[in-house]
Backbone bond lengths (Angstrom), bond angles and torsions (degrees), N, CA, C in turn:
res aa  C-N    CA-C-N  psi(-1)  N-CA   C-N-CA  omega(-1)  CA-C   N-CA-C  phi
1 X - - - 1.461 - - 1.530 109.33 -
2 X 1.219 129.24 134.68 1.318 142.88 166.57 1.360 123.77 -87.99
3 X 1.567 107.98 124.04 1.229 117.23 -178.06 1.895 110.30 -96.92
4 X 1.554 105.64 99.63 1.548 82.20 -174.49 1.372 117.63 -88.43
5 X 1.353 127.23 3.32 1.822 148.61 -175.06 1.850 68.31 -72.42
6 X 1.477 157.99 -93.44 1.036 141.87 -109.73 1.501 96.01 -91.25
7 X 1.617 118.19 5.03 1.720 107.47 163.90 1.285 131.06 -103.12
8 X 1.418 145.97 142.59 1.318 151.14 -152.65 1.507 87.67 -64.76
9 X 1.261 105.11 144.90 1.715 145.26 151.57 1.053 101.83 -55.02
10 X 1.933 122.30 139.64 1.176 116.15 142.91 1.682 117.54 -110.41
11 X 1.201 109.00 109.61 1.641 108.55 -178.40 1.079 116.61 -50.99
12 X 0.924 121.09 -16.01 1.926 125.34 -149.73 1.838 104.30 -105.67
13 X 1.230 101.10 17.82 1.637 103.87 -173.41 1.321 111.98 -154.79
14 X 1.511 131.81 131.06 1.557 142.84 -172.95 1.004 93.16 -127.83
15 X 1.377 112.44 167.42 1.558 145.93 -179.41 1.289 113.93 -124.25
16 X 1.325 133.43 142.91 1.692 132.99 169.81 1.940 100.91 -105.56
17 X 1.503 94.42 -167.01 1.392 98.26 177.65 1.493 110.38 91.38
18 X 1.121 103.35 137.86 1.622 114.53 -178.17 1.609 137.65 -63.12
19 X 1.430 80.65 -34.13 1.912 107.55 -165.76 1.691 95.72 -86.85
20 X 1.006 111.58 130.30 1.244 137.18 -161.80 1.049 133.10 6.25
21 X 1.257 163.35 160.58 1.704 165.63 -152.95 1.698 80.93 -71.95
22 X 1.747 110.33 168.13 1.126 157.96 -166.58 1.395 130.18 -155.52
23 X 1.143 140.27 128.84 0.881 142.95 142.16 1.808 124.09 -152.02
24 X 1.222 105.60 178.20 1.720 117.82 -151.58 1.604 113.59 -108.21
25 X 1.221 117.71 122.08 1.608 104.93 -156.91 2.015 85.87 -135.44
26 X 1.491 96.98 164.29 1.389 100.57 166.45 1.640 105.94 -112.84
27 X 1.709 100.52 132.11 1.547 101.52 174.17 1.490 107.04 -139.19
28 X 0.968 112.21 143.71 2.413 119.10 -166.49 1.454 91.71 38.83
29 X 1.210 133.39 67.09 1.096 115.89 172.34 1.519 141.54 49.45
30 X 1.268 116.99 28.13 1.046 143.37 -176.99 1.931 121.44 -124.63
31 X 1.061 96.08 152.25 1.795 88.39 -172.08 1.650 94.75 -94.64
32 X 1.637 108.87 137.70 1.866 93.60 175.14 1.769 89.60 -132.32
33 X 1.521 116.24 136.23 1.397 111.67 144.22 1.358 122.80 -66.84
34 X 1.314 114.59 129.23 1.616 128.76 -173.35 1.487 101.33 -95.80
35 X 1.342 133.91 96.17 1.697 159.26 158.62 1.540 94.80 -46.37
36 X 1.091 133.25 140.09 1.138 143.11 -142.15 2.334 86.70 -160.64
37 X 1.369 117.14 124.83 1.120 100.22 -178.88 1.641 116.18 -87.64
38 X 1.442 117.11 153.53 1.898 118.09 -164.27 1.327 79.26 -91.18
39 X 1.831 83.10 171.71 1.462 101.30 170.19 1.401 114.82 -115.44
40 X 1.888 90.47 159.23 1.339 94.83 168.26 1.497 143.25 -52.26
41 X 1.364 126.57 95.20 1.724 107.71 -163.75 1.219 126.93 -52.47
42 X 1.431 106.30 -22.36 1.852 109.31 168.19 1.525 103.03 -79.57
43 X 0.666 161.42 -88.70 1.531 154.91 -167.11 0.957 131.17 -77.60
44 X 1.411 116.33 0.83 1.571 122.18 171.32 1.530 106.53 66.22
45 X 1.177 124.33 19.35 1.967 110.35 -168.63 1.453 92.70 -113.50
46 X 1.039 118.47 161.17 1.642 141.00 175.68 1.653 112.85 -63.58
47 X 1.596 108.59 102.23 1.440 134.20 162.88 1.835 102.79 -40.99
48 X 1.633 105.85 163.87 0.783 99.04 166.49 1.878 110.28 -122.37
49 X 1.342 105.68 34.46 1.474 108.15 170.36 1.720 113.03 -57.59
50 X 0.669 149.24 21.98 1.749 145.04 170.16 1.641 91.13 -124.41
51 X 1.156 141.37 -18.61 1.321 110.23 152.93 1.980 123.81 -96.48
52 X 1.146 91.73 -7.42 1.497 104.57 170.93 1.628 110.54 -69.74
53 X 1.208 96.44 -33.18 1.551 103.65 -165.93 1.531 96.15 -60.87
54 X 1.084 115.85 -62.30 2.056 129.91 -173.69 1.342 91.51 -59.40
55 X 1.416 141.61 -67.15 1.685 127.44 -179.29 1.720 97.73 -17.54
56 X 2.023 91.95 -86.29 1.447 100.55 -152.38 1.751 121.04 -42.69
57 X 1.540 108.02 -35.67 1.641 116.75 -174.89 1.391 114.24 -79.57
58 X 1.622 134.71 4.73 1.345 166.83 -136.09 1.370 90.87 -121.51
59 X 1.707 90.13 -70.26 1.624 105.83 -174.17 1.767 118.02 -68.88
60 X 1.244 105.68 -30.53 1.213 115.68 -177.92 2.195 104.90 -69.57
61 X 1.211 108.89 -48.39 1.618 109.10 175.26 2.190 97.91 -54.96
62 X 1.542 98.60 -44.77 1.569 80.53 178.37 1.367 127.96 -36.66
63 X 1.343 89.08 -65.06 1.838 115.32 -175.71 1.809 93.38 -51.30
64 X 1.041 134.79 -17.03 1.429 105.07 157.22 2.204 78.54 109.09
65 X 0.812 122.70 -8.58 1.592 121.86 174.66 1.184 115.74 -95.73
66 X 1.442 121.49 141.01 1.622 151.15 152.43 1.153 101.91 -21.69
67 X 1.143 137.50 100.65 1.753 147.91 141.62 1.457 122.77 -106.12
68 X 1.330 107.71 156.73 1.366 96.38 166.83 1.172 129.41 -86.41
69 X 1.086 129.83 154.84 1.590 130.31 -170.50 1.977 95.84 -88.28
70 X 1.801 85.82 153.45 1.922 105.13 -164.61 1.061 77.43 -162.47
71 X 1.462 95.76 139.09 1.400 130.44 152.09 1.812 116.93 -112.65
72 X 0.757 124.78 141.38 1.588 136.47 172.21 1.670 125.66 -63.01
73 X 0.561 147.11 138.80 1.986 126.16 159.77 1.723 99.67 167.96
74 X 1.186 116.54 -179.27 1.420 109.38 176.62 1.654 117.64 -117.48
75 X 1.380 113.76 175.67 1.312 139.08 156.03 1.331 127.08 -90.69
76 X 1.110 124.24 90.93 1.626 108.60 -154.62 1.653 116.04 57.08
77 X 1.780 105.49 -129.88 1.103 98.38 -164.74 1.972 93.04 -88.92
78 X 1.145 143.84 48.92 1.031 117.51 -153.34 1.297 97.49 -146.81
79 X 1.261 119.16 132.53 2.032 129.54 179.95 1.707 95.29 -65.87
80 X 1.392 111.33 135.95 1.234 106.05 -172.91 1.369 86.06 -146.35
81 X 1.619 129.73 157.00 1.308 143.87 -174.71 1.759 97.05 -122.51
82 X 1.149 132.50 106.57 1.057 138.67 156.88 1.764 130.69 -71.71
83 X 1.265 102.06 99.21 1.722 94.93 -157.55 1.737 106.55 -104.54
84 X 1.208 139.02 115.21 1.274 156.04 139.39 1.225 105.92 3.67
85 X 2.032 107.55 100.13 1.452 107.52 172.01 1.609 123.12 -57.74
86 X 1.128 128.66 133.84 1.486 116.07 -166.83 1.876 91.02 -111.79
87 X 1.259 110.00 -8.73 1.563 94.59 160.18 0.958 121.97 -63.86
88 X 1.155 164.03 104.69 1.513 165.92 162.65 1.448 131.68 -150.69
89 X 1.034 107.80 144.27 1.921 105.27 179.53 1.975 95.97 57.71
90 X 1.601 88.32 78.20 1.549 107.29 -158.60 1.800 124.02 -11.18
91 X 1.083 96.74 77.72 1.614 104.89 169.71 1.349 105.32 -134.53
92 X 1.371 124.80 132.24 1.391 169.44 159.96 1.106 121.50 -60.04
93 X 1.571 113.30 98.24 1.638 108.67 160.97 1.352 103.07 -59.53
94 X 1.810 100.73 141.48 1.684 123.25 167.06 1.219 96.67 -138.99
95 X 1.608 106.27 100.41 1.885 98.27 170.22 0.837 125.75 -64.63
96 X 1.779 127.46 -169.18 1.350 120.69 169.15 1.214 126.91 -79.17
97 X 1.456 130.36 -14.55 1.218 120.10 141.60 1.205 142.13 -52.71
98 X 1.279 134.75 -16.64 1.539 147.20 146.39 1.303 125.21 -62.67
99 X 1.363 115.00 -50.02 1.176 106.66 157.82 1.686 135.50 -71.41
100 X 1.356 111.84 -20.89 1.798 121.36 159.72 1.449 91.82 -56.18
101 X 1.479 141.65 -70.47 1.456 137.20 174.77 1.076 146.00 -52.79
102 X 1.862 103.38 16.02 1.549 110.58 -168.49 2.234 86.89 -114.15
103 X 1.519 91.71 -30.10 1.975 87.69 146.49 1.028 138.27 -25.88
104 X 1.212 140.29 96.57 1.505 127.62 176.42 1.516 115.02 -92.17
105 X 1.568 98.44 73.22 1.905 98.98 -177.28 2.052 86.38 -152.56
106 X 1.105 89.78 129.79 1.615 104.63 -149.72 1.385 93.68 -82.45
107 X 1.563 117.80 -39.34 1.623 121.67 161.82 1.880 126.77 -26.00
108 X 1.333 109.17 -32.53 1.742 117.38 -161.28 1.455 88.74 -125.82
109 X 1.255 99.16 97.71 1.747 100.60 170.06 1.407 103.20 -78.63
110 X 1.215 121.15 162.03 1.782 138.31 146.40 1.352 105.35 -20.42
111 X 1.353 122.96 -77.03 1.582 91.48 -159.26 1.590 116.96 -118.39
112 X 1.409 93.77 42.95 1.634 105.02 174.72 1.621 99.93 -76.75
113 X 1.389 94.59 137.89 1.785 119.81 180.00 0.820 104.67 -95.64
114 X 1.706 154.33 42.50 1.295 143.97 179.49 1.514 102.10 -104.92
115 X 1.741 133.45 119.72 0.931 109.77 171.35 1.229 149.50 -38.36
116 X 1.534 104.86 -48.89 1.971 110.81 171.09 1.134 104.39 -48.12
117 X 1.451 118.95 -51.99 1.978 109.10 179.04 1.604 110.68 -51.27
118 X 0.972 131.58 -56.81 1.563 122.86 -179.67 1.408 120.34 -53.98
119 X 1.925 108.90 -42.59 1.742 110.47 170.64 1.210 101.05 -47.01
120 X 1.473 129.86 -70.71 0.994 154.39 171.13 1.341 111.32 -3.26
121 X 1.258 111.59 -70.44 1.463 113.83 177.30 1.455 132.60 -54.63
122 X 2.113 91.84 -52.86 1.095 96.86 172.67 1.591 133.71 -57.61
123 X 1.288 113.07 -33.20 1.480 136.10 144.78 1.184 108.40 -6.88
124 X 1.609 105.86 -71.97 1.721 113.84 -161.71 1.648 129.30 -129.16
125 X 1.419 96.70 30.36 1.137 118.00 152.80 1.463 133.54 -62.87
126 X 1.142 135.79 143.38 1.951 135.07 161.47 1.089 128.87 -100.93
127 X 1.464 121.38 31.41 1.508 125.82 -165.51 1.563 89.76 -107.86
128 X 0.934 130.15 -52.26 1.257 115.16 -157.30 1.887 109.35 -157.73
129 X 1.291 112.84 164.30 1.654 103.75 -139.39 1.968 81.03 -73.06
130 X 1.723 103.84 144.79 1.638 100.04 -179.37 1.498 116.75 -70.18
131 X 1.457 112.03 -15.33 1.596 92.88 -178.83 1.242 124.56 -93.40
132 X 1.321 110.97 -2.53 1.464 121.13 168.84 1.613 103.35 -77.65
133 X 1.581 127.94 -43.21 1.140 109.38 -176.96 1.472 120.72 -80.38
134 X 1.225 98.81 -9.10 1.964 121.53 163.25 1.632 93.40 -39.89
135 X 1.269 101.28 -63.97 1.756 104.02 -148.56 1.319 91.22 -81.32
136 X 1.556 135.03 -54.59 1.049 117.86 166.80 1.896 136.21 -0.66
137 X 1.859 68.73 -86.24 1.706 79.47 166.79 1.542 130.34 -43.32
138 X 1.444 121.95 -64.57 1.451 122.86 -174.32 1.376 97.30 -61.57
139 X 1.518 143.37 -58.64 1.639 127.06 -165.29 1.390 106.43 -64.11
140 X 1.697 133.10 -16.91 1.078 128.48 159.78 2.047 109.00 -51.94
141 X 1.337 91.55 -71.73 1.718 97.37 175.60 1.510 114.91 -39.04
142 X 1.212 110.92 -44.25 1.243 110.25 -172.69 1.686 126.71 -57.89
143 X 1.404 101.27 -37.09 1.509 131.03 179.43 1.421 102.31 -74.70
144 X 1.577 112.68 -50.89 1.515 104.69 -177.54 1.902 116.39 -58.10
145 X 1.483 106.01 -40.00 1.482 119.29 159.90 1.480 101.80 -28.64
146 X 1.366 92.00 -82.86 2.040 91.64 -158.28 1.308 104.92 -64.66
147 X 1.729 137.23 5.85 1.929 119.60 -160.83 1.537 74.32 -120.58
148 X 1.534 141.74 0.40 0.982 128.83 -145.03 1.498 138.29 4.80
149 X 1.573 101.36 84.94 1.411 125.50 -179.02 1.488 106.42 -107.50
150 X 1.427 100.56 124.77 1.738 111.53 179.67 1.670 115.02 -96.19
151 X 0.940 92.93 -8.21 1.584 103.36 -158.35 1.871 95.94 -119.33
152 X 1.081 107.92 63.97 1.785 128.68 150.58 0.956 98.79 -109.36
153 X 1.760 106.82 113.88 1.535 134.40 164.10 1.194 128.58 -114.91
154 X 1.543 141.69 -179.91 1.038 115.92 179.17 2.115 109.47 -98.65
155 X 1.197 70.78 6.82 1.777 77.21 170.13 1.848 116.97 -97.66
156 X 1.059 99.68 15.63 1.834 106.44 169.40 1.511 120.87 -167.09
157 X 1.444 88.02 49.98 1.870 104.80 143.06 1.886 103.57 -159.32
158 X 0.841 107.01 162.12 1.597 108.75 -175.17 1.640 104.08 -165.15
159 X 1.986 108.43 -144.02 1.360 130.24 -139.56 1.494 94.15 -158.48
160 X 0.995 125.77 111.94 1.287 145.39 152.37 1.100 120.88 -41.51
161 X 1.304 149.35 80.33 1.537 140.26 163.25 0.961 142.43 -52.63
162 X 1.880 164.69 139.47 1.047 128.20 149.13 1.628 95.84 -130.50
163 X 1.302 107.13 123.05 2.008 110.41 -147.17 2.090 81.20 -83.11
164 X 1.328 106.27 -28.29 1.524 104.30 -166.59 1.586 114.92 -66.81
165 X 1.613 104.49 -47.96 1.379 99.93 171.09 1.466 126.91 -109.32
166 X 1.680 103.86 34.15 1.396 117.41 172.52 1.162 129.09 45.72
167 X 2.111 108.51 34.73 1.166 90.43 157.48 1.637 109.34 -156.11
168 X 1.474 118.86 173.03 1.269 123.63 -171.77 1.559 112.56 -116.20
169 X 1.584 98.83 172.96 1.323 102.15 -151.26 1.770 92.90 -161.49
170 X 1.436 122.44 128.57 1.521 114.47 162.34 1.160 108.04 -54.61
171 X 1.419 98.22 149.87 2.270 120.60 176.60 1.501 89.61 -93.95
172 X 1.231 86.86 138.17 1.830 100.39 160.91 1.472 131.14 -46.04
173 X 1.255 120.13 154.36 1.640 99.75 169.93 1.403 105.02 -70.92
174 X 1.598 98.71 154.45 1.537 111.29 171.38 1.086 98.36 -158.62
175 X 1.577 113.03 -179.35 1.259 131.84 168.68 1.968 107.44 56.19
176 X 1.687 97.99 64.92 1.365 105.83 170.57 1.285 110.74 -115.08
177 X 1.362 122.80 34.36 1.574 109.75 -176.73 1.446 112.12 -83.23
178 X 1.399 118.95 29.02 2.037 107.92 175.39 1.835 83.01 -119.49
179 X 1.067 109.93 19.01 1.798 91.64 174.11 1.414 91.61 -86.06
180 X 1.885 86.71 154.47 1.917 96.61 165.48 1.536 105.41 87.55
181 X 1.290 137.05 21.03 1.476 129.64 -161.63 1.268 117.95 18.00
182 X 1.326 112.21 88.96 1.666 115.13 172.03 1.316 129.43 -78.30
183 X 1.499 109.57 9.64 1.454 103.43 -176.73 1.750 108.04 -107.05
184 X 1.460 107.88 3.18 1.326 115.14 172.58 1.857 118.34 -60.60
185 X 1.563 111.50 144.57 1.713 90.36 163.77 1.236 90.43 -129.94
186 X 1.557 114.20 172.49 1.367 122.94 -145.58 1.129 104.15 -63.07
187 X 1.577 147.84 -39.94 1.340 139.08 -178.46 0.999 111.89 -41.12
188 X 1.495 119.21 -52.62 1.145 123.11 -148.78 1.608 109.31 -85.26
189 X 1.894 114.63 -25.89 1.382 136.71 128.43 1.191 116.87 -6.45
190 X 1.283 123.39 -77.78 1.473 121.27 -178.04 1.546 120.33 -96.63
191 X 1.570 112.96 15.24 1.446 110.72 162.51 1.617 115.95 -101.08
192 X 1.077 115.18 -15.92 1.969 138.33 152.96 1.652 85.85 -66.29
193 X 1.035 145.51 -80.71 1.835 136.84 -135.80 1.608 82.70 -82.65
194 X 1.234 144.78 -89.68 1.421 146.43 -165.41 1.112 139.75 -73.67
195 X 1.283 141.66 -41.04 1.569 173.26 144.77 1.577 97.19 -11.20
196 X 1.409 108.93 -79.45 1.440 128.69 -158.96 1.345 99.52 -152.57
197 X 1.927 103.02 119.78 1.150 117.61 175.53 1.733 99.75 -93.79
198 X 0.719 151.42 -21.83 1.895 131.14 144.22 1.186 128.52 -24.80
199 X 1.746 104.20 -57.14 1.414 104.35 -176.53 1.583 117.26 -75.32
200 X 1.710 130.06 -24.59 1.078 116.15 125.00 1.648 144.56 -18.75
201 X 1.169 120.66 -59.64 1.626 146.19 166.09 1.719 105.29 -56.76
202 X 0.980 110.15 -38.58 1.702 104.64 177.05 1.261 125.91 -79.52
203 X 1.641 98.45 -38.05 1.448 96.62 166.70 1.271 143.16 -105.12
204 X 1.537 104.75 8.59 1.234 104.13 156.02 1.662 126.37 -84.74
205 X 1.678 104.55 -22.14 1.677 105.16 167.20 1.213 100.91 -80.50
206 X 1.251 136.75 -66.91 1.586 113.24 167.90 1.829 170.54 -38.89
207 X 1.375 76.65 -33.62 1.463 95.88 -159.85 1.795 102.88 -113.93
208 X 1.030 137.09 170.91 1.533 98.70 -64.17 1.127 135.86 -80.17
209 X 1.415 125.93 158.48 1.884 124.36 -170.81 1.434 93.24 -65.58
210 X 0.927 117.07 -179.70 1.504 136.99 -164.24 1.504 104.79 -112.36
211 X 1.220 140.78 125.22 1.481 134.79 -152.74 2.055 90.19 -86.12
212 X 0.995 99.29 -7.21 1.796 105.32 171.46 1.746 116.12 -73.59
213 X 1.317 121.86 127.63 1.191 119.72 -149.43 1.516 114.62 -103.82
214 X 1.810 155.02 101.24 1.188 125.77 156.37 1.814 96.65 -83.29
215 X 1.737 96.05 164.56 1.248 123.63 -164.57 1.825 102.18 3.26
216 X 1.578 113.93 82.02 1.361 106.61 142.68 1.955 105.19 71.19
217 X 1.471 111.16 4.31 1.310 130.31 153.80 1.523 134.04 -160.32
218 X 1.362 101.43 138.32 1.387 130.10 -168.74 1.540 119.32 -35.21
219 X 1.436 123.79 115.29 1.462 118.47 -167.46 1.689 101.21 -38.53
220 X 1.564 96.36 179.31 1.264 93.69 162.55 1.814 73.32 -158.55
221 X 1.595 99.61 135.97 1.292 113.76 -152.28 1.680 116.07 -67.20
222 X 1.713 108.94 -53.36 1.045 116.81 154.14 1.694 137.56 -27.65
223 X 1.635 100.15 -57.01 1.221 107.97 175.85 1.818 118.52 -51.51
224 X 1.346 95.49 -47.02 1.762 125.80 -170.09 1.736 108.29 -44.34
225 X 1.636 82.66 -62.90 1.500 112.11 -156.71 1.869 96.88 -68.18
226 X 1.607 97.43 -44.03 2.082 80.61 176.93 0.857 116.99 -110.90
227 X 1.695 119.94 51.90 1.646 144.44 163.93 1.296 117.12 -129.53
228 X 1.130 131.11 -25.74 1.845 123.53 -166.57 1.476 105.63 -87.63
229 X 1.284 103.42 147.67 1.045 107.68 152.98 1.610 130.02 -119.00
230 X 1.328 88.19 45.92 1.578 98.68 177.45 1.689 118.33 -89.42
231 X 1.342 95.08 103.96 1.651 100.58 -163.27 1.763 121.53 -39.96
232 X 1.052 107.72 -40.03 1.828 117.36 -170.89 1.597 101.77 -101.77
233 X 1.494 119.46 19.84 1.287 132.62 143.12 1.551 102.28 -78.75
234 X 1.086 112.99 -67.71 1.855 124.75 -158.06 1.746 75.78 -71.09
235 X 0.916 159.69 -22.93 1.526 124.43 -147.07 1.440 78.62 -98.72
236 X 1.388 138.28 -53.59 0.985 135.26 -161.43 1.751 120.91 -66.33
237 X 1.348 111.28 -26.75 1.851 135.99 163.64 1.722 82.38 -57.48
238 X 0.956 133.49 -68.84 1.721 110.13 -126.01 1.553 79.59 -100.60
239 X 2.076 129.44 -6.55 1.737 84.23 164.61 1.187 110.92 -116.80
240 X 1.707 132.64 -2.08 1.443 116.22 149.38 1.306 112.96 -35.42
241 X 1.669 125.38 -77.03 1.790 132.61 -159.98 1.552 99.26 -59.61
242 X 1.587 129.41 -6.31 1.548 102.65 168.56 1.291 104.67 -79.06
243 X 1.764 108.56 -35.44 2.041 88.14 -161.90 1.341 99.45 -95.25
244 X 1.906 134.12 37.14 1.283 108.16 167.18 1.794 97.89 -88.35
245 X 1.631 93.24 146.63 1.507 95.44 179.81 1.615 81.87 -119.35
246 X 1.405 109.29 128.71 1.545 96.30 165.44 1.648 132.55 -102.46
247 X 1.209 78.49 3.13 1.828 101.38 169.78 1.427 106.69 -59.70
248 X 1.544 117.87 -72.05 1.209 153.96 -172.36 1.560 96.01 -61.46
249 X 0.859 133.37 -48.76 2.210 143.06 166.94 1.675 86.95 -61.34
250 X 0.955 148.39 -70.02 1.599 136.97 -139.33 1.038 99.92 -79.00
251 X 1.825 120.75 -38.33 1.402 106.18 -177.77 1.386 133.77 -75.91
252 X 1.575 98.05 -16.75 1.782 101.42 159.13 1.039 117.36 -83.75
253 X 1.343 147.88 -18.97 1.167 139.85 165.22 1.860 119.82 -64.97
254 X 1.241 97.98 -14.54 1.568 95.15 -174.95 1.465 104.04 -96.60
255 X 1.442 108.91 -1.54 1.456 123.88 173.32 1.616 123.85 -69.01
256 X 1.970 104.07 -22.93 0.985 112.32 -177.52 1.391 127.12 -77.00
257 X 1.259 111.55 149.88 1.448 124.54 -167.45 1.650 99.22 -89.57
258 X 1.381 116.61 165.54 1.042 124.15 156.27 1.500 119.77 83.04
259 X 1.858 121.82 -6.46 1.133 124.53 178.53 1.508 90.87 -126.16
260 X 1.448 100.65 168.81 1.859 108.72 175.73 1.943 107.84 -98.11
261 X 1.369 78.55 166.68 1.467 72.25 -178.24 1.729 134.52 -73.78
262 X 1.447 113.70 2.93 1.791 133.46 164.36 1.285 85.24 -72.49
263 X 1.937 156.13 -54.33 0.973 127.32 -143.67 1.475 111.63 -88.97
264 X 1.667 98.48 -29.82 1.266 92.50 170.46 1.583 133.18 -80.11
265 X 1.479 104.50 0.90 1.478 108.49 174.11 1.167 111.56 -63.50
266 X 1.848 112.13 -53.89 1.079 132.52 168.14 1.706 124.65 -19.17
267 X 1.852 93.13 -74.15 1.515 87.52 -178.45 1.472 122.29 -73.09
268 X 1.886 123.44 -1.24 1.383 107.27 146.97 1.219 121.38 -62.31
269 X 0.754 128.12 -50.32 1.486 145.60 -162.49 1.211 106.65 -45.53
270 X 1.505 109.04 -49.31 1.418 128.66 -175.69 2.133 98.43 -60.08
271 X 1.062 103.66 -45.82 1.697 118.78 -159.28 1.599 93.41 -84.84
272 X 1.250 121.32 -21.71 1.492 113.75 -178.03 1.814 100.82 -90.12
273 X 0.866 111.97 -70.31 1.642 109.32 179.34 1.649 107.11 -53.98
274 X 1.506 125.23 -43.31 1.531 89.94 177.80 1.657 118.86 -71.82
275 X 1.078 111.73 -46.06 1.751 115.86 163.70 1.687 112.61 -32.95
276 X 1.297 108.93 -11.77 1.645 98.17 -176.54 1.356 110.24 -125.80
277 X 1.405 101.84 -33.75 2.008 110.16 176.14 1.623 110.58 -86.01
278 X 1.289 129.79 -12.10 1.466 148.62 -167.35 1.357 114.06 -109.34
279 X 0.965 107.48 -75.97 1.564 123.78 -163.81 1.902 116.29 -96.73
280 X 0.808 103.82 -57.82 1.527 104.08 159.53 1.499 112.46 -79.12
281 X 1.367 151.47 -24.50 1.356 126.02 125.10 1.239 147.95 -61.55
282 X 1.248 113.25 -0.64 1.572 117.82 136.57 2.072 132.87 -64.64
283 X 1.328 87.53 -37.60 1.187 87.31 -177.49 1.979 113.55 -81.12
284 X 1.208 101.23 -9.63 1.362 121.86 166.09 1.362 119.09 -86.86
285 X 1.124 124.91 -39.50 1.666 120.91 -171.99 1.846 107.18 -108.86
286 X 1.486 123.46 -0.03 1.669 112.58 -158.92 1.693 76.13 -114.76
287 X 1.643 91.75 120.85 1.688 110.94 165.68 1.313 114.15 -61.83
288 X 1.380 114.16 -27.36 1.535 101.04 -168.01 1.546 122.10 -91.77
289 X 1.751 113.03 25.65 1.180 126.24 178.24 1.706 98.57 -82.44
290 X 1.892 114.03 -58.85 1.166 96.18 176.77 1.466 134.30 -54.34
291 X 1.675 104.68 -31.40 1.977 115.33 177.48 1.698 99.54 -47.53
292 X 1.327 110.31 -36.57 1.657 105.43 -156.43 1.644 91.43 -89.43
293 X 1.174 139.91 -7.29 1.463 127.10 -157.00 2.115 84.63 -100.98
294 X 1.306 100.29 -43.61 1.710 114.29 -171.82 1.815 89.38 -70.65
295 X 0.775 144.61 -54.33 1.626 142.48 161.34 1.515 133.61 -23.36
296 X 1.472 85.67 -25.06 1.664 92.89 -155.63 1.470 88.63 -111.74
C-alpha cells in the first residue's frame, strides 16, 4: 500500500475541475496529480470515482489506447488515484475547449457539446494530423460506452503542446472517474445485480447519456451506436468490441485493492451487459455497417 501524505508536495502546480480536490506530489521522481474522490451530492458521503478512475484507464491501456498511467494508494485515511503528470518536457495541456476557440467562426463556441461542432472542429483544426484525432475521438467514445462514462466534455480530453519545439501531440485519456456509476453503495450494488433484473436493463440502455450532444440532447449510447452512420464511428465499434477480452478485464479488476468483492461484481457486470446490450448489439442491429463494408 502507498502512502502518498509521506511524498513531497509540489507547490508550483494546481489542478481545475470540479470533481474532487487535487493536488501535485512528487513520486520515483516523477510529478503525479493526487485525485482526491467527490462527493455524493445527495448524501454528501465519499464517491468512489478515484478508484474508478484507475479501473477505466487500466481498461483503456487494455483496449490497446493511450491513457494515463495511475496508481492507487492513499492520503491518510483516504483512497486516492494518483495520475501521471503528462505535462512535462514542456508540453501544454490545450483542451478541447481551447482548441474549439482557436476557430474563428463565432457560431461554435468552446464548450458547446453538439457533435457536428466537435467533428467540425476536429475537421479544421492545425494542431495535429485530423484523422488521427478522428480515431482518437470515436475509440475514446467507444470506451466511454462500455466504462459507462457520461461526463465526456470538451474540457477533459485535448492536445499536447510544446510552443518551444513547435510541436503537438494528442493528451492521453484522463479524467474518467464518473465511469462505472460511482454514486452507487453496495446495497444498492446488489439490488441492480439481483433484486430486479429490469432495473439492471434500464440502466444500462439508459443511463448514463453521454455529456456529448445531438440536437441540444445528450447521446444515449445504445440509441447512437445502432443508428449512425458515421463511418469512423462504426470503424472504431467493431475494433474496440474485438479486443475486449472480458475474462482478461475481470481478472484485473478483482486484483483491485480497496473495494469488496459486491463492488467488483458490480463493475463486471456493468462491462459484461454493456459489451453485449451496446456494443455487440450495435454491431448486430446498425445497417449501415454492411453499406460501409460494400463502400469500402
Amino acid at each position: 500500500m502507498i502512502q502518498f501524505n509521506e511524498c513531497e508536495k509540489n507547490l508550483f502546480r494546481g489542478y481545475d475541475g470540479a470533481n474532487g480536490e487535487k493536488i501535485s506530489i512528487y513520486y520515483n521522481e516523477k510529478v503525479y496529480m493526487l485525485k482526491f474522490s467527490s462527493l455524493n451530492p445527495n448524501t454528501n458521503e465519499e464517491t468512489t470515482s478515484s478508484i474508478h478512475e484507475h479501473i477505466a484507464c487500466v481498461i483503456a491501456k487494455e483496449l490497446g489506447l493511450n491513457s494515463q498511467n495511475t496508481i492507487l494508494g492513499k492520503y491518510n485515511d483516504k483512497v486516492v488515484v494518483a495520475c501521471e503528470d503528462f505535462e512535462v518536457d514542456g508540453f501544454k495541456l490545450l483542451n478541447f475547449t481551447s482548441v474549439k476557440n482557436s476557430l474563428i467562426d463565432s457560431k461554435r463556441l468552446g464548450r458547446g457539446l453538439e457533435l457536428d461542432s466537435i467533428l467540425y472542429t476536429i475537421e479544421n483544426q492545425e494542431y495535429v494530423d485530423k484523422k488521427e484525432l478522428k480515431t482518437f475521438f470515436w475509440d475514446m467514445f467507444i470506451l466511454d460506452s462500455l466504462t459507462a462514462n457520461g461526463d465526456r466534455h470538451n474540457g477533459n480530453w485535448g492536445i499536447l503542446t510544446n510552443e518551444k519545439e513547435r510541436i503537438c501531440k494528442i493528451a492521453p485519456i484522463y479524467d474518467c472517474g464518473s465511469s462505472f456509476h460511482t454514486h452507487f453503495n453496495e446495497k444498492e450494488m446488489e439490488n441492480i445485480m439481483y433484486r430486479n433484473p429490469n432495473t439492471l436493463n434500464n440502466l444500462v440502455m439508459g443511463n448514463p447519456r453521454s455529456a456529448i450532444q445531438v440536437k441540444n440532447k445528450g447521446i444515449n449510447y445504445y440509441n447512437f451506436l445502432t443508428q449512425t452512420d458515421n463511418a469512423d464511428c462504426l470503424s472504431s465499434l467493431k475494433k474496440i468490441t474485438a479486443r475486449i477480452d472480458l475474462e482478461k478485464i475481470n481478472k484485473m479488476i478483482m486484483k483491485i485493492p480497496y473495494i469488496s468483492d459486491t463492488h467488483k461484481k458490480f463493475i463486471s457486470t456493468i462491462l459484461k451487459e454493456r459489451k453485449g446490450k451496446i456494443l455487440e448489439k450495435a454491431l448486430e442491429l446498425n445497417e449501415n455497417i454492411e453499406k460501409s463494408k460494400k463502400n469500402s
